[in-house]
PASEBA-1860 file (N, C-alpha, C; in nm, 3 decimals):
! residues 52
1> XXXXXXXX> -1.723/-0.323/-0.653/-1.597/-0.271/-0.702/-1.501/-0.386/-0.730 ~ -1.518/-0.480/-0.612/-1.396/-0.595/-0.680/-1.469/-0.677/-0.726 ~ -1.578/-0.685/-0.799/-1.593/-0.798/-0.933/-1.558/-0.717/-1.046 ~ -1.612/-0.581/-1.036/-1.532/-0.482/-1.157/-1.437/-0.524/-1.231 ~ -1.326/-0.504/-1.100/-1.205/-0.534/-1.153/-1.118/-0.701/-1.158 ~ -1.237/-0.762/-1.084/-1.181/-0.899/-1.132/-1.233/-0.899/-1.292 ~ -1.320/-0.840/-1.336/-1.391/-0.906/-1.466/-1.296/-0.788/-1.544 ~ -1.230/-0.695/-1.507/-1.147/-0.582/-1.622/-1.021/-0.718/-1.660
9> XXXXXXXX> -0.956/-0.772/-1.524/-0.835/-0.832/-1.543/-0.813/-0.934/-1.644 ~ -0.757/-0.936/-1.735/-0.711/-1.052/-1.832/-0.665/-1.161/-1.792 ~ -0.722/-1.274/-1.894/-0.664/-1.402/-1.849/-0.751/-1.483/-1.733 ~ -0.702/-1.584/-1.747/-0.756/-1.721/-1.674/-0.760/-1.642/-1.481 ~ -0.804/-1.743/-1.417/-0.832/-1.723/-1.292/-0.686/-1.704/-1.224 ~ -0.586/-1.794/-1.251/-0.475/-1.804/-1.172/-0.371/-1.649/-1.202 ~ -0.397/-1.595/-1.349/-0.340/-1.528/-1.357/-0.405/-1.411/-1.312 ~ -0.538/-1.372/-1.303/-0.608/-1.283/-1.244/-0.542/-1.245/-1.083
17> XXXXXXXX> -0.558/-1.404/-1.049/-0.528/-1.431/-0.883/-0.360/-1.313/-0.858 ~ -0.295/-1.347/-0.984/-0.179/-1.309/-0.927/-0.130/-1.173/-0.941 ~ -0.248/-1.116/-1.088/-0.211/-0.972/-1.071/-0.306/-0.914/-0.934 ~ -0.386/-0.923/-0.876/-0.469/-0.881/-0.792/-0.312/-0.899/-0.672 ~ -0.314/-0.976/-0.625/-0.194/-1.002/-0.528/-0.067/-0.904/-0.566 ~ -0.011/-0.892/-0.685/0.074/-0.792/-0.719/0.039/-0.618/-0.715 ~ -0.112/-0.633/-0.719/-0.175/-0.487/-0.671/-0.154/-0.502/-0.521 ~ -0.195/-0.574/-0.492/-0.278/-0.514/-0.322/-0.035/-0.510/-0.270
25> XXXXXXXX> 0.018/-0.568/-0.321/0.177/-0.565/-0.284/0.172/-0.456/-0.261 ~ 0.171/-0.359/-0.445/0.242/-0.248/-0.506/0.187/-0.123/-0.371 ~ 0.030/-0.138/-0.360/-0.060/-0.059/-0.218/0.019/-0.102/-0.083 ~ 0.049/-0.182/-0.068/0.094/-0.211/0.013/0.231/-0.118/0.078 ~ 0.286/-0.147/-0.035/0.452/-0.129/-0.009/0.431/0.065/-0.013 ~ 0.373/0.114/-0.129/0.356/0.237/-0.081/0.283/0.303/0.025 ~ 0.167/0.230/0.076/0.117/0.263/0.206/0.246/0.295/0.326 ~ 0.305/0.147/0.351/0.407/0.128/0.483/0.542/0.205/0.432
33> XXXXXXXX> 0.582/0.234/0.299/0.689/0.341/0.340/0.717/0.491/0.261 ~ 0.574/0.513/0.225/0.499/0.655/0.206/0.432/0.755/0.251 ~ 0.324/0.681/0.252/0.213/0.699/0.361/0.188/0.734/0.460 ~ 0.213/0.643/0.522/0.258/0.657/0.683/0.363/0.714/0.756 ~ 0.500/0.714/0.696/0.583/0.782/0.720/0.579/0.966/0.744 ~ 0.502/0.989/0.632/0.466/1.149/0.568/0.335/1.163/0.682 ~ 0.241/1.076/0.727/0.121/1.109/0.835/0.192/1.124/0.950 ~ 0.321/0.996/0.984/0.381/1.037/1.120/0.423/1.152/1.136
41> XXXXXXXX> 0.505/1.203/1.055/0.612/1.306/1.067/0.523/1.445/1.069 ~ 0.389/1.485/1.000/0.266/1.544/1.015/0.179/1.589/1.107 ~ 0.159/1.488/1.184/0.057/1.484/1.277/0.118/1.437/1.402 ~ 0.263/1.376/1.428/0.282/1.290/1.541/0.474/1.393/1.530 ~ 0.454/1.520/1.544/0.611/1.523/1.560/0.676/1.445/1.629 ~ 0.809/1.452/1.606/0.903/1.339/1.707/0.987/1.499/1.808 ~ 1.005/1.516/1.898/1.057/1.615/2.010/1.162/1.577/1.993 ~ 1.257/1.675/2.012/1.404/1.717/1.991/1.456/1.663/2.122
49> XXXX> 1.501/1.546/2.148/1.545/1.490/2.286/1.719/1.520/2.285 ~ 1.781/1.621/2.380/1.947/1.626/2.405/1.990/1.560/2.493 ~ 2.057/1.470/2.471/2.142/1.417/2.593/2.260/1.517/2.669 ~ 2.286/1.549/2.786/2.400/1.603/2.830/2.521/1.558/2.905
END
């Protein structure tokens, strides 16, 4: 799968290098504040804590 898409990507090696790095970001950044957020709140309620 990733020679696939190293050999889809345009351009020389360095520029390959840097869209690959700008993918795995873009996964990134929606994983840690998508993702996970929507699985916590899902599967891990947070309990209604009152102070008195």
């Amino acid at each position: 799968m990733y020679g696939a898409l190293w050999r889809v990507l345009p351009g020389p090696w360095p520029v390959r290098l840097l869209i690959v790095l700008a993918l795995l970001a873009g996964v990134a950044y929606a994983l840690i504040f998508h993702a996970y957020p929507w699985v916590m709140q899902t599967f891990f309620p947070t309990p209604d804590a009152t102070v008195e």
